[in-house]
C-alpha positions as CSV (number, residue, x, y, z in Angstrom):
1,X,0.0,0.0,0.0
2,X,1.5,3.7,-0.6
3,X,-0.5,6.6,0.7
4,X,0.5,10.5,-0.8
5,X,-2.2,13.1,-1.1
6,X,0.3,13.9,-4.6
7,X,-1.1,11.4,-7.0
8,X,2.3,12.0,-9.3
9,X,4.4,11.1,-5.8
10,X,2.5,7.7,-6.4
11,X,3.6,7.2,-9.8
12,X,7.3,6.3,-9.3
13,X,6.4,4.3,-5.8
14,X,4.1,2.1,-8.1
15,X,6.9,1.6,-10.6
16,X,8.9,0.5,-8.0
17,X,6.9,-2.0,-6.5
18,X,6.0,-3.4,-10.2
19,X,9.3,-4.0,-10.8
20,X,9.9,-5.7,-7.6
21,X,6.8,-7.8,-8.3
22,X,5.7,-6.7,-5.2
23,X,1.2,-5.9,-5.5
24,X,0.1,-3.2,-4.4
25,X,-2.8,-0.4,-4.1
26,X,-1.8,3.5,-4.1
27,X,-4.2,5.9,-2.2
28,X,-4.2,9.5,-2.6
29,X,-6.6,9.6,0.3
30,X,-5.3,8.5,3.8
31,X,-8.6,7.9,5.2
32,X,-9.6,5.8,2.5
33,X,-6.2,3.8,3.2
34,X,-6.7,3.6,6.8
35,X,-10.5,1.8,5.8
36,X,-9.2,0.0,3.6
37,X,-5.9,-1.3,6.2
38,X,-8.4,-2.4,8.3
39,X,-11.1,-4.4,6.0
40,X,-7.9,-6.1,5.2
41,X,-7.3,-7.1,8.5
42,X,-9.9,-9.5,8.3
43,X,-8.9,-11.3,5.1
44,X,-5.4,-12.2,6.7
45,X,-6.2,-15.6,7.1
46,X,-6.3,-15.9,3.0
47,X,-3.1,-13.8,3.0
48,X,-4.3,-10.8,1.6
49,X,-3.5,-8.3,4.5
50,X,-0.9,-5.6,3.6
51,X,2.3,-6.3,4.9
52,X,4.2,-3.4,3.7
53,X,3.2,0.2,3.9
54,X,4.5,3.6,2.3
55,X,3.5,6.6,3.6
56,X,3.9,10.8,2.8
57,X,4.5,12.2,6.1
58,X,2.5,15.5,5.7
59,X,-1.3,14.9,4.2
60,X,-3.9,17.8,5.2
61,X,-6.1,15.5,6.0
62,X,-4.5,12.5,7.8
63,X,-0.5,12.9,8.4
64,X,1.1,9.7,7.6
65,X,2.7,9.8,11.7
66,X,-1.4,9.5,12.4
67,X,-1.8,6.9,10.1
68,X,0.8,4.8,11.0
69,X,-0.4,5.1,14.4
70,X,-3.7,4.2,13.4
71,X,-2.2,1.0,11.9
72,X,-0.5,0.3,14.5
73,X,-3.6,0.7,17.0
74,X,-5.8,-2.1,14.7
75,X,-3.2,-4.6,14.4
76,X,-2.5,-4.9,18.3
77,X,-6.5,-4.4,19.0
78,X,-6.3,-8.0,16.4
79,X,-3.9,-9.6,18.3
């Protein structure tokens, strides 16, 4: 998953990943990324969870310190 409110910041993330074969979903919206962390949570046992997320730091709406932090909060409320 890589979260940046600049959708061009995505681009060369993306590319990365690709080319690492590594899938992925990009988010321009951190909210929608921090839903979308946690529906995944419950598909973990099919091994679909994220395991691997890249973040911008400052996003208006949700900084990526919060997010990460948010993340953080569902995976030890799962354990």
């Amino acid at each position: 998953m890589s979260v940046d409110d600049n959708v061009f910041n995505l681009i060369p993330v993306g590319l990365l990943l690709d080319e690492l074969k590594i899938k992925h979903d990009d988010f321009s919206d951190p909210k929608k990324a921090l839903r979308a962390y946690k529906k995944s949570l419950s598909k973990r046992c099919c091994n679909k969870g994220y395991r691997l997320v890249i973040t911008d730091i400052q996003m208006p709406s949700l900084d990526g310190n919060r997010l990460s932090e948010e993340i953080l909060k569902e995976l030890k409320e799962k354990k």
